[in-house]
C-alpha positions in Angstrom: -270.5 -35.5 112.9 -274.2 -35.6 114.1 -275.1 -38.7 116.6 -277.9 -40.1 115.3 -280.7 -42.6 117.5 -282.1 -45.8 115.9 -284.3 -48.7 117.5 -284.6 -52.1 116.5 -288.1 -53.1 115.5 -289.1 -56.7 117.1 -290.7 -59.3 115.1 -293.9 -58.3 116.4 -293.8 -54.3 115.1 -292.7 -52.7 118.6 -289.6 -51.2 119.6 -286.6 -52.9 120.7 -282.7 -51.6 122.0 -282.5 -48.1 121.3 -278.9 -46.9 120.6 -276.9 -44.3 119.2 -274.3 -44.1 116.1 -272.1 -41.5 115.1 -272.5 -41.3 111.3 -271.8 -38.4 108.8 -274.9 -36.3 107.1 -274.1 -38.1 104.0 -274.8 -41.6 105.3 -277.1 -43.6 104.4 -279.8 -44.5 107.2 -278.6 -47.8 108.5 -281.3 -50.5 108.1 -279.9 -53.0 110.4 -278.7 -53.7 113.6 -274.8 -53.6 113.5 -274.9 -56.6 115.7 -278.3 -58.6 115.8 -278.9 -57.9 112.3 -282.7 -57.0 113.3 -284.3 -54.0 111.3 -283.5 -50.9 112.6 -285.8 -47.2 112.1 -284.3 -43.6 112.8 -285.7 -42.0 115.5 -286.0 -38.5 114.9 -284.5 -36.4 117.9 -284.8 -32.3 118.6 -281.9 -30.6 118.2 -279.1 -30.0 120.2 -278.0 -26.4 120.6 -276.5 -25.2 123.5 -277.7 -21.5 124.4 -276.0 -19.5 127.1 -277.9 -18.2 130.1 -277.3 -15.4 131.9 -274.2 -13.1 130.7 -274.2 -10.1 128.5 -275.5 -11.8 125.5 -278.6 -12.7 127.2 -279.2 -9.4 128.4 -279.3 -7.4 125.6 -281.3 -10.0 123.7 -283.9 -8.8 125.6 -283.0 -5.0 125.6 -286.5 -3.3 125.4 -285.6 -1.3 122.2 -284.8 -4.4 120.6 -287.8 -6.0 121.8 -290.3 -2.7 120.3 -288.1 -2.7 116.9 -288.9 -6.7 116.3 -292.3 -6.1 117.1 -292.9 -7.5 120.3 -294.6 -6.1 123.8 -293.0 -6.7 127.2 -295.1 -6.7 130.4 -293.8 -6.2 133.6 -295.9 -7.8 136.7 -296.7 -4.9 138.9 -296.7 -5.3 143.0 -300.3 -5.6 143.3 -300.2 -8.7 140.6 -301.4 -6.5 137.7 -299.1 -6.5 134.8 -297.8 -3.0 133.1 -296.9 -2.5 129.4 -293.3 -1.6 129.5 -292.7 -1.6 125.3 -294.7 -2.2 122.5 -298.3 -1.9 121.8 -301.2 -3.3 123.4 -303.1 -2.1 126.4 -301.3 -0.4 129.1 -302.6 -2.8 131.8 -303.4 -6.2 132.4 -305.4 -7.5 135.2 -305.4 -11.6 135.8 -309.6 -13.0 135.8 -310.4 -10.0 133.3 -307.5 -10.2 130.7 -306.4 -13.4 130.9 
């Protein structure tokens, strides 16, 4: 079941107590504070998805042949602070004040 946020609203339009409620999908929006009684909005959060760093997953994600079959183009900073086309298409070379 999702955890979803709500704040009061005050008498005066702004935000009071935010707080958060465990309710199914199904539920209806709560319009009141379970204990003050004050009205209540949903505040509408970003999603919580945990993604793995590092490992073999992340890795291949990344694998250049992947990368060229999707579409995309990988650069790889060079020593000398140029940056070198390693997949994809584009130009071969990018220089930082005349290419971006």
């Amino acid at each position: 079941m999702p955890i979803y946020v709500y704040e009061e609203i005050l008498e005066d339009g702004t935000p009071g107590e935010v707080f958060e409620v465990l309710q199914r999908m199904v539920d209806e929006a709560m319009l009141t504070h379970p204990k003050s009684g004050r009205p209540v909005r949903r505040v509408l959060q970003p999603p919580s998805i945990p993604f793995k760093s590092g490992g073999p997953s992340a890795k291949t994600s990344l694998d250049d042949g992947k990368l060229a079959r999707l579409g995309f183009t990988k650069y790889q900073k060079a020593s000398d602070g140029r940056y070198e086309k390693a997949v994809g298409t584009g130009p071969d070379l990018l220089k930082r004040g005349v290419d971006f």
